[in-house]
C-alpha positions in Angstrom: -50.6 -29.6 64.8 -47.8 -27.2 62.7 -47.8 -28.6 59.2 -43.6 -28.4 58.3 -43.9 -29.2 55.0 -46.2 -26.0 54.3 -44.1 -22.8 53.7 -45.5 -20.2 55.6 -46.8 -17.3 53.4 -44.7 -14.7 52.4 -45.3 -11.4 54.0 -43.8 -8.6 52.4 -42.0 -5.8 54.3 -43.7 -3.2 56.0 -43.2 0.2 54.6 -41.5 1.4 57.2 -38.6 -1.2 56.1 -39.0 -0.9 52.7 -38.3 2.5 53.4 -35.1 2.0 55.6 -33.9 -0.3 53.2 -34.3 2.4 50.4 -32.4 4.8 52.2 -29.1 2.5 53.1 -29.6 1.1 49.4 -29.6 5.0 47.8 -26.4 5.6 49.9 -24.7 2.8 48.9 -25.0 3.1 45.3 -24.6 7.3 45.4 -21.2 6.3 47.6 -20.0 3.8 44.7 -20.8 5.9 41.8 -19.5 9.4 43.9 -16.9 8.1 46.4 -13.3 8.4 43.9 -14.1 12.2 44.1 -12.3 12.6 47.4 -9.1 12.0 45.1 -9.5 14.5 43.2 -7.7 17.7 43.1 -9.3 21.3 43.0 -9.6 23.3 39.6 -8.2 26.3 38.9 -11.4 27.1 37.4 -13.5 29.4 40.2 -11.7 27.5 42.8 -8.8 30.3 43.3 -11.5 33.1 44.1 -13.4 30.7 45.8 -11.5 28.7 48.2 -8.0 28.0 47.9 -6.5 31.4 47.2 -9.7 33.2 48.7 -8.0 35.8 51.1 -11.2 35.0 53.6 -10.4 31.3 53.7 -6.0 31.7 53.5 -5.8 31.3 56.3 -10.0 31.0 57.3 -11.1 34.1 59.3 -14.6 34.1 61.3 -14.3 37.6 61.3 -14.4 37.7 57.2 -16.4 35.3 56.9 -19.1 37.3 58.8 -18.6 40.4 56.5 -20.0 38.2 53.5 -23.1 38.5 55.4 -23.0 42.6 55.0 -21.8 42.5 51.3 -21.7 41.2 48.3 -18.4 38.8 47.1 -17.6 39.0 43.8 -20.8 40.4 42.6 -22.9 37.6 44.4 -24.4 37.9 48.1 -24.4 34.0 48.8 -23.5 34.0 52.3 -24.6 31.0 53.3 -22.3 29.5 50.4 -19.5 31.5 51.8 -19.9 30.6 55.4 -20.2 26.7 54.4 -16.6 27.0 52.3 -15.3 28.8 55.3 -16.3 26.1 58.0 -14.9 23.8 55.5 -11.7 25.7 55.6 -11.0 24.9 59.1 -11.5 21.6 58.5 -9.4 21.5 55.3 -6.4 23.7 56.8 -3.0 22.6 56.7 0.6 22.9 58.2 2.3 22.8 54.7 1.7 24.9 51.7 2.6 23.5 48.6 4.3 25.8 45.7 1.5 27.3 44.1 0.1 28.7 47.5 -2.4 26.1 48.3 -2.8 24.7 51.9 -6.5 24.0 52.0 -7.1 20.0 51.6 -9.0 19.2 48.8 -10.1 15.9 50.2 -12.1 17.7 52.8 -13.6 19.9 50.3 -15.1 16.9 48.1 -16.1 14.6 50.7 -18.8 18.3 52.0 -20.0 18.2 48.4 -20.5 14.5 48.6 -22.3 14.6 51.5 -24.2 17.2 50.6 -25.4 15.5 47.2 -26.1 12.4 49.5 -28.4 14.4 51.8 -29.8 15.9 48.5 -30.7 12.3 47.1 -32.5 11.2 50.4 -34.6 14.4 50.9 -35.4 14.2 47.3 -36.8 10.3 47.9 -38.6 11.3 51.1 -40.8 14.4 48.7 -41.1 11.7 45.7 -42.3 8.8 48.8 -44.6 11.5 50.6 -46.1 12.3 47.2 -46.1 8.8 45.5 -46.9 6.9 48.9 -44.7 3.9 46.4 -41.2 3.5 48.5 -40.3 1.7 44.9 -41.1 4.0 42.6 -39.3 6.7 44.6 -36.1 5.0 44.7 -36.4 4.8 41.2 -37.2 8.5 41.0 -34.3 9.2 43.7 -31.9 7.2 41.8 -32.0 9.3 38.8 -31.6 12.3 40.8 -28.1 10.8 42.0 -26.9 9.4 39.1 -27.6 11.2 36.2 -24.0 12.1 34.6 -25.4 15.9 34.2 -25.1 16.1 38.3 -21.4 15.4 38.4 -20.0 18.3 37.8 -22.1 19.9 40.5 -20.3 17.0 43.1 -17.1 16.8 41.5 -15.8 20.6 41.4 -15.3 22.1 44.4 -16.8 25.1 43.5 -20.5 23.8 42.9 -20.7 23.1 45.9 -23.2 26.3 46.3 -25.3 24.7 44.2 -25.5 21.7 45.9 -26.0 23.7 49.2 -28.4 25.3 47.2 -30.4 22.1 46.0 -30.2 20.4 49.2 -31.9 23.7 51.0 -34.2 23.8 48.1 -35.4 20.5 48.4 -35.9 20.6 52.2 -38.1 23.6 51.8 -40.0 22.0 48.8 -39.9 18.7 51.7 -41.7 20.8 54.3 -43.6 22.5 51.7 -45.1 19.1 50.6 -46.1 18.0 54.1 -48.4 21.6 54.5 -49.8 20.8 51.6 -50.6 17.7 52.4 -51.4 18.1 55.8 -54.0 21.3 54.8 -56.0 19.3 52.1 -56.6 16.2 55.1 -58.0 19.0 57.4 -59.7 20.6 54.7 -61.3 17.2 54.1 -61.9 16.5 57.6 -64.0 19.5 58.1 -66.1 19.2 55.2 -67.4 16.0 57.4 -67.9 13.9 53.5 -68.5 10.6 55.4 -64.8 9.5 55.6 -63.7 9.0 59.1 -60.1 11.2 58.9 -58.3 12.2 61.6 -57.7 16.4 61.7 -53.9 17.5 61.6 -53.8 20.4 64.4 -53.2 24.1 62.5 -50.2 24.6 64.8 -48.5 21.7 62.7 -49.5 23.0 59.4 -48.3 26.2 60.2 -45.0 25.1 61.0 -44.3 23.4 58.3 -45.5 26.5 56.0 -43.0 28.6 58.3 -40.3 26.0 58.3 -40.1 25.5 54.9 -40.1 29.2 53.9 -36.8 29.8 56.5 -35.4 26.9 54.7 -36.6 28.1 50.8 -34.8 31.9 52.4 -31.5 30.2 53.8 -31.7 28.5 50.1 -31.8 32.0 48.7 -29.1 33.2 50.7 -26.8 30.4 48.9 -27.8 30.8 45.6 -30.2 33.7 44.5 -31.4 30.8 41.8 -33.4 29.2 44.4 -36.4 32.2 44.1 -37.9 29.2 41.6 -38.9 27.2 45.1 -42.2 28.7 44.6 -43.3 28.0 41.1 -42.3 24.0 42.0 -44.4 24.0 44.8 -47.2 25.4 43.2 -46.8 22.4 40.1 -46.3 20.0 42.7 -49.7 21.3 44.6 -52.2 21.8 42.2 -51.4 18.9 39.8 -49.8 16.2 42.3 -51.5 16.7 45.2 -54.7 18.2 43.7 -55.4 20.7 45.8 -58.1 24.0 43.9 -56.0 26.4 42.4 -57.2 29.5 44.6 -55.9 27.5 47.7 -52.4 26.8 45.8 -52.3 30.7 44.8 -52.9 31.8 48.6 -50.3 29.4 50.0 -47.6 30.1 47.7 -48.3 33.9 47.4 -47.1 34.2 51.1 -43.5 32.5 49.4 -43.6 34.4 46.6 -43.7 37.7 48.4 -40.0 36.3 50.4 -38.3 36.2 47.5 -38.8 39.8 45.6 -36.3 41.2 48.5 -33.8 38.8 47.1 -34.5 39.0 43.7 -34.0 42.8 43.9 -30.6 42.2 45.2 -29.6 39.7 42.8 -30.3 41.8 39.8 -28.6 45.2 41.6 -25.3 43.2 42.6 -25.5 40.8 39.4 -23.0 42.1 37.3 -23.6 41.7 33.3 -20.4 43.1 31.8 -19.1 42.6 28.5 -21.8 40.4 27.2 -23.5 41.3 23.3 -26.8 43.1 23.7 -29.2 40.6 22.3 -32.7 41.5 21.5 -35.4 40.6 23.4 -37.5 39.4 20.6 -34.4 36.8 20.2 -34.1 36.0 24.0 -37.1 33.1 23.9 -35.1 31.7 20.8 -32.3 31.1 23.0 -34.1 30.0 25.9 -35.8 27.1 23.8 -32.2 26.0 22.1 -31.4 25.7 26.0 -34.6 23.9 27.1 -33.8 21.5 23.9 -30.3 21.0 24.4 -30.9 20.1 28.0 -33.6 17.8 26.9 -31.2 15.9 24.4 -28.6 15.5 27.8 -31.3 14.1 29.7 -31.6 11.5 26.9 -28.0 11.0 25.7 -25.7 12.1 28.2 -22.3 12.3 26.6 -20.0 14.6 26.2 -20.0 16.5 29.2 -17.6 19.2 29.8 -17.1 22.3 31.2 -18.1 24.2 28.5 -20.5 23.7 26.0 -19.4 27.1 23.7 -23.5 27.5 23.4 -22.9 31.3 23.7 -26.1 33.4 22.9 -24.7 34.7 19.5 -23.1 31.3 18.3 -27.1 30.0 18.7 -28.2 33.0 16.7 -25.7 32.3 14.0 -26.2 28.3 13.7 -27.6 26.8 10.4 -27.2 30.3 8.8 -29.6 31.9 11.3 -32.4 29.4 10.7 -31.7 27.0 14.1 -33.2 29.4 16.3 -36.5 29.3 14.5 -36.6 25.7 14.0 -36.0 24.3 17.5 -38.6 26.1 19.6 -40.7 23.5 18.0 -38.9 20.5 20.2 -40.0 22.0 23.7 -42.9 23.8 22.4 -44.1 20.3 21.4 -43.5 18.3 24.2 -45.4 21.4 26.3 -48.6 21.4 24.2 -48.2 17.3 24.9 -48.0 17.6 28.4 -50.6 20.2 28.5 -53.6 18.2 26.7 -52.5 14.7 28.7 -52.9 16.9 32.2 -55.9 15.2 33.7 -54.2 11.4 32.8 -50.7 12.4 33.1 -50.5 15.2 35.6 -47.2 14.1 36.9 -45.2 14.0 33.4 -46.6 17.5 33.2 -45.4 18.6 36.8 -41.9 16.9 35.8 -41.2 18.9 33.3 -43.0 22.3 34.6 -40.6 21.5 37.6 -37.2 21.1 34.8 -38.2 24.4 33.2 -39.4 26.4 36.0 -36.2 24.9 38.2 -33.6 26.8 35.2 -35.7 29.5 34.2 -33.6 31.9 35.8 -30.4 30.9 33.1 -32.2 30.0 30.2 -31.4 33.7 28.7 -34.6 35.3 28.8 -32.3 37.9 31.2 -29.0 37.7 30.5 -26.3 36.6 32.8 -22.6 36.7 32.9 -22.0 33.0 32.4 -23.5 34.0 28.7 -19.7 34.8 28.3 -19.2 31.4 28.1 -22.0 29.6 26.9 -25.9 29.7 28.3 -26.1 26.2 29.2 -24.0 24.1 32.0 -24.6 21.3 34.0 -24.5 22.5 37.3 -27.5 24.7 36.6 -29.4 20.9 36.5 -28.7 20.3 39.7 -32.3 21.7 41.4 -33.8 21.0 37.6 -33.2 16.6 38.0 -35.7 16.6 40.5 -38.5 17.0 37.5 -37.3 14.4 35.9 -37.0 12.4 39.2 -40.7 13.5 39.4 -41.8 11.6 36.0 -39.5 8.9 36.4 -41.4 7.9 40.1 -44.7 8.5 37.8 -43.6 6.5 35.5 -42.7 3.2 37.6 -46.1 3.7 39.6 -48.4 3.9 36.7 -46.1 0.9 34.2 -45.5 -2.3 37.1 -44.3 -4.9 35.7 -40.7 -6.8 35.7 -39.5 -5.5 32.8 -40.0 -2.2 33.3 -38.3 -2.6 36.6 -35.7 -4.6 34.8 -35.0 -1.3 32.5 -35.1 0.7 34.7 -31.9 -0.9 36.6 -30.1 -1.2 33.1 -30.8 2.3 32.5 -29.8 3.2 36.4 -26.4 1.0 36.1 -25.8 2.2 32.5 -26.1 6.6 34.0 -23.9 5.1 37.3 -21.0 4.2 35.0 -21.0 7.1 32.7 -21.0 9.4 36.0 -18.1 7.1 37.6 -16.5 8.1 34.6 -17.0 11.6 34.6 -15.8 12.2 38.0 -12.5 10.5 36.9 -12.5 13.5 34.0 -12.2 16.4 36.9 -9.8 14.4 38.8 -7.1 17.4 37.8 -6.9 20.2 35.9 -5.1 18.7 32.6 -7.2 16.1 32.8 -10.7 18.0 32.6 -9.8 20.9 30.3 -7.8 18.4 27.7 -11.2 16.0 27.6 -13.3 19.4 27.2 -11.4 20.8 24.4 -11.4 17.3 22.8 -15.3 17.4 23.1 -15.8 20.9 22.2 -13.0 22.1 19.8 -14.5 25.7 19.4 -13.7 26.2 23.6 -11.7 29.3 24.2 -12.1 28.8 27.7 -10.5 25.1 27.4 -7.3 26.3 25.5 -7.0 29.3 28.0 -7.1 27.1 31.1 -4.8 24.5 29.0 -2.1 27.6 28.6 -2.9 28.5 32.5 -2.0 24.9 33.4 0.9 24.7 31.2 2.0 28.3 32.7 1.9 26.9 36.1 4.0 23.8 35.0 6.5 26.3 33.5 6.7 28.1 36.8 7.4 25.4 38.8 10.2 23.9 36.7 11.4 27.1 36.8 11.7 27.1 40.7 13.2 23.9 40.4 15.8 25.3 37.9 16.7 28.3 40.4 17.6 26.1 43.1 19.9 23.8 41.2 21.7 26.9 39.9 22.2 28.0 43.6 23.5 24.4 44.4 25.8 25.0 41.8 24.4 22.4 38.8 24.6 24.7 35.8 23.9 22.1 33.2 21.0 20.6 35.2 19.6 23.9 36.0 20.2 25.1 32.1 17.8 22.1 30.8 15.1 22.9 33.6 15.3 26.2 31.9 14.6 25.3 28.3 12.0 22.9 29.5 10.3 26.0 31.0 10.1 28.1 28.1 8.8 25.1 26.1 5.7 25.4 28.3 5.4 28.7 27.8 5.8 28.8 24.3 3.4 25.9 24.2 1.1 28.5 26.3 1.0 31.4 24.4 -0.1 28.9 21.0 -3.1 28.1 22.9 -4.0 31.7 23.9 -3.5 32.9 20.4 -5.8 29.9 19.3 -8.2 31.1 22.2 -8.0 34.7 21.1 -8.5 34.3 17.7 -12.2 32.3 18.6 -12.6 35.2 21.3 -10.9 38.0 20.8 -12.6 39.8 23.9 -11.6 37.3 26.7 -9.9 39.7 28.8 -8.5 36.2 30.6 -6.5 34.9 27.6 -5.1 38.7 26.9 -4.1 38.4 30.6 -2.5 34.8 30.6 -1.2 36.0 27.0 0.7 39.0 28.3 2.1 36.8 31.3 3.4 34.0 29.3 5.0 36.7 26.7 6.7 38.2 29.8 8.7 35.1 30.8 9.4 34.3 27.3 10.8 38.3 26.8 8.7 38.5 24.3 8.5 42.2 25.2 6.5 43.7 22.1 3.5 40.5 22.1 3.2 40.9 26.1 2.4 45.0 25.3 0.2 44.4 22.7 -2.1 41.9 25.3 -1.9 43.8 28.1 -2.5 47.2 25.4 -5.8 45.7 24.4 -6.9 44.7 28.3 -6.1 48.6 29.4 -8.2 50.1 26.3 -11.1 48.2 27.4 -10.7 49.6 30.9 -10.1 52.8 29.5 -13.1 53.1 27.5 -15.2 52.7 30.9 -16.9 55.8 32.4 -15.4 54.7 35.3 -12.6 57.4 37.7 -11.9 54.3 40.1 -11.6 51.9 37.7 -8.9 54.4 35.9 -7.2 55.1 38.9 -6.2 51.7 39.1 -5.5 51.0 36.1 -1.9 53.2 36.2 0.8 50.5 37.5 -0.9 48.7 34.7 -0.4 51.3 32.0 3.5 52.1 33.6 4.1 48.5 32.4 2.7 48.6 29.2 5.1 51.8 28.9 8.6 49.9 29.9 6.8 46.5 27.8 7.1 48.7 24.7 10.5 50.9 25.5 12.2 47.2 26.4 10.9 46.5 22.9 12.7 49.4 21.3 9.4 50.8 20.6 9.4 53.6 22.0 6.4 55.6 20.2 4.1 53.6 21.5 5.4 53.4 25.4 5.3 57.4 25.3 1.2 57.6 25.3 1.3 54.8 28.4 3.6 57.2 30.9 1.5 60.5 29.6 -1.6 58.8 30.7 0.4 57.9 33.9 1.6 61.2 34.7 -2.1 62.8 33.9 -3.0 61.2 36.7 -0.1 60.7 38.9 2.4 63.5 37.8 4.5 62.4 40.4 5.1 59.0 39.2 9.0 58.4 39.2 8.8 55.7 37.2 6.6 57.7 34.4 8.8 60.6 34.5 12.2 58.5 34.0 10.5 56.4 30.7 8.9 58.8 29.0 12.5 60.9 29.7 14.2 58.2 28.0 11.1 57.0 25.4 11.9 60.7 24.4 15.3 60.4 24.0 15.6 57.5 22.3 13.2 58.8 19.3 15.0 62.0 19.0 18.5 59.7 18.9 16.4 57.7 16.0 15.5 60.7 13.8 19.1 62.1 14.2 20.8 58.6 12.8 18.1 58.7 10.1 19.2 62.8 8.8 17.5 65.7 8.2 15.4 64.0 5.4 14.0 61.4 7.5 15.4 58.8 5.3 
């Protein structure tokens, strides 16, 4: 007889539907927290000589597209990046282009690097769930891979998408990776015959995955040369996760290890350094600790995320007097010696953070790289790095059950989903990004110049706007579009001054300088910009580079003669004509430059007074 007044006894989910419902549940929260980045509009920050003014991608070309896969773009050979953006132009193509030249959608553009953050964030709960064998503490794990604030500017500028191609590939090869590993120490074990009745995973699977993962760790490669770390985290993740003896670990990672010195070679030939300080290398692990600590303290406190963090190699050097550097090595150096002597009770805290450090060794400044320019730390190289943390979090919620630490851990997880919701919002536009970096970082040269470059743009278009209401015959309308234009430029070139005077060797502000100076007819400041860009190209051992240089140095020549300066324009059309002596253009200035200083020292007399 069925008692009805018994409950039956619960019976908890299998795994199988623990882990289904992980998956919709990680989707659901990485869509709430991500999903507003669909509305937001590219940057003018990488995105021009990316995607929306990238000659391969306006209008998308198969046929260009294909050549990034002979040579290197822009001193990178990321093809697989390139070939993603350009399926995604066809996709994003359309009818209309709007005034600045756009007609790729930047809808379509956002919603790729949203799913490809989403398929990041499941392939990084399926490593943590093979390796945890907890469906719980991997969602945990997983959910601070998606959420973190530190991975939004990865997702929300179009741009990063490589490194989110990048992650995702490097994830599925550390995936596959995982399951050899795995897979070899079971048949290891079942051929020692030690008692335990284990069934013996066939070689031809093992050596798949091996294969597998090292085509997906190569394609990984091939969208961001940062992915030759794949190796040194599968090795953490193998000796001190899954256990396996060291010698094993060296022999199957050696085979990976060997893949990626083809790509590191080209990395470092077509990896351009230019115009960044020579630091020493005694200094360089200086830096690189500042960066490991800094990263550390965003792990912990994640506000104030911009753009640009102005942590340029020589403003580290220079910090506290000089004395920074030497004191903050101790912050990582501690936490490694504390990792280090807990290895055998806590080898997953220290495979978490061998994973963070290994994951951005490559731009922690122990080689320099041209993003040093600008500062040695940003978020977006994180992306690959949150899966250590991801690694200790799992570790954490495995080793410490109990409701309250589960009941933290969604505070903290609800708390880092907000502060990312919000910082998507910040790189909804350009204003909007750049004017909340230079709040956050006043020092930024870079947020002042891309300020100007938006205010430029503003000017442009009112200007446009002004030319047609003066060809419909509204003179007084068209008049006050006009002084609203050079009110942004003049606005403009404050900024750049402010940015040059920080940086006085960012060849960008002397360029949006000189531009603004021009509209304005500011003749003799638009020279001087554009005087000191040239004599840095000048000074460069360089025939090509000089070569085409000259339209550049005929400007500078009819900048300084509009100017009534006339002594200075006559060195800029001699240079010309050295080169080009049949240069029209050079021969009629420096006719007239001439002219117009003899007609000077006749008006002053024979005394010169």
């Amino acid at each position: 007889m069925i008692d009805y007044a018994t409950p039956p006894a619960h019976r908890p989910l299998s795994p199988r539907w623990q882990a289904v419902i992980a998956v919709f549940s990680l989707i659901a929260v990485t869509l709430a927290t991500y999903g507003r980045v669909c509305q937001n509009e590219f940057t003018w920050w990488d995105d021009p000589a990316t995607i929306h003014h990238n000659p391969r991608l306006n209008p998308p070309s198969g046929k260009q597209i294909r050549e990034t896969w002979v040579k290197p773009v822009d001193g990178l050979y990321v093809p697989v990046t390139y070939s993603y953006w350009g399926a995604m132009a066809f996709l994003a193509e359309e009818k209309e282009t709007d005034a600045l030249g756009i007609h790729l959608s930047p809808r379509v553009y956002h919603g790729g690097s949203l799913v490809l953050h989403l398929l990041s964030v499941l392939v990084a709960f399926a490593i943590l769930k093979q390796l945890s064998e907890n469906v719980m503490a991997s969602v945990g794990g997983a959910l601070l891979f998606a959420l973190h604030p530190v991975q939004v500017e990865s997702v929300a500028w179009a741009s990063g998408a490589k490194d989110l191609l990048c992650g995702l590939l490097s994830l599925s090869a550390i995936y596959q990776y995982v399951q050899f590993a795995k897979l070899s120490k079971a048949r290891d074990t079942a051929l020692a015959g030690t008692g335990v009745s284990t069934p013996c995973p066939r070689l031809s699977r093992i050596r798949f995955t091996y294969v597998s993962g090292a085509v997906l760790m190569v394609l990984a490669m091939l969208a961001k040369p940062s992915a030759m770390v794949v190796p040194g985290i599968v090795a953490v993740l193998d000796g001190f996760v899954i256990g396996r003896p060291w010698r094993k670990v060296a022999w199957s990672v050696g085979g990976w290890v060997l893949a990626t010195v083809p790509f590191a070679i080209v990395a470092r030939i077509v990896q351009t350094v230019e115009y960044l300080p020579v630091i020493a290398v005694w200094r360089r692990p200086f830096i690189a600790a500042d960066a490991v600590a800094f990263y550390l303290w965003k792990m912990v406190w994640p506000v104030g995320m911009t753009p640009d963090y102005t942590r340029r190699p020589e403003n580290v050097l220079s910090m506290l007097g000089g004395a920074w550097p030497f004191m903050i090595w101790v912050v990582p150096a501690s936490l490694a010696v504390w990792a280090w002597r807990g290895r055998r009770a806590r080898p997953w805290a220290l495979a978490g953070l061998a994973v963070f450090v290994i994951a951005v060794a490559p731009v922690l400044g122990l080689t320099p790289f041209m993003f040093q320019f600008t500062s040695t730390v940003a978020d977006h190289y994180l992306y690959l790095a949150m899966f250590g943390p991801a690694v200790v979090m799992t570790w954490a919620l495995v080793r410490f059950r109990s409701r309250a630490v589960l009941g933290v851990c969604g505070v903290v997880m609800a708390v880092l989903a907000v502060r990312s919701n919000q910082q998507v919002g910040r790189w909804r536009s350009e204003t909007v990004l750049w004017t909340y970096a230079l709040a956050t970082e006043p020092q930024s040269f870079v947020a002042r110049t891309n300020i100007a470059a938006d205010l430029g743009r503003a000017g442009y278009l009112v200007g446009l706007e002004a030319v047609e209401l003066r060809a419909a015959g509204k003179t007084d309308e068209a008049a006050k579009l006009e002084a609203e234009r050079l009110t942004y430029h003049a606005r403009a070139v404050e900024l750049l001054e402010e940015a040059i005077a920080i940086n006085p060797d960012y060849i960008v502000a002397r360029h949006n300088a000189f531009v603004n100076y021009l509209r304005l007819k500011r003749f003799d400041k638009a020279a001087e910009n554009l005087e000191v860009i040239l004599t840095g190209g000048d000074n460069e051992p360089n025939p090509e580079l000089h070569r085409r240089l000259i339209p550049f140095h005929e400007t500078a020549g009819e900048m300084w003669s509009k100017a009534g300066q006339y002594a200075r324009a006559i060195p800029h059309f001699e240079r010309v004509l050295t080169m080009r002596p049949e240069s029209e253009v050079a021969q009629k200035g420096l006719a007239k430059a001439r002219a117009k200083l003899a007609e000077a020292r006749l008006e002053l007399g024979p005394s010169g007074e």
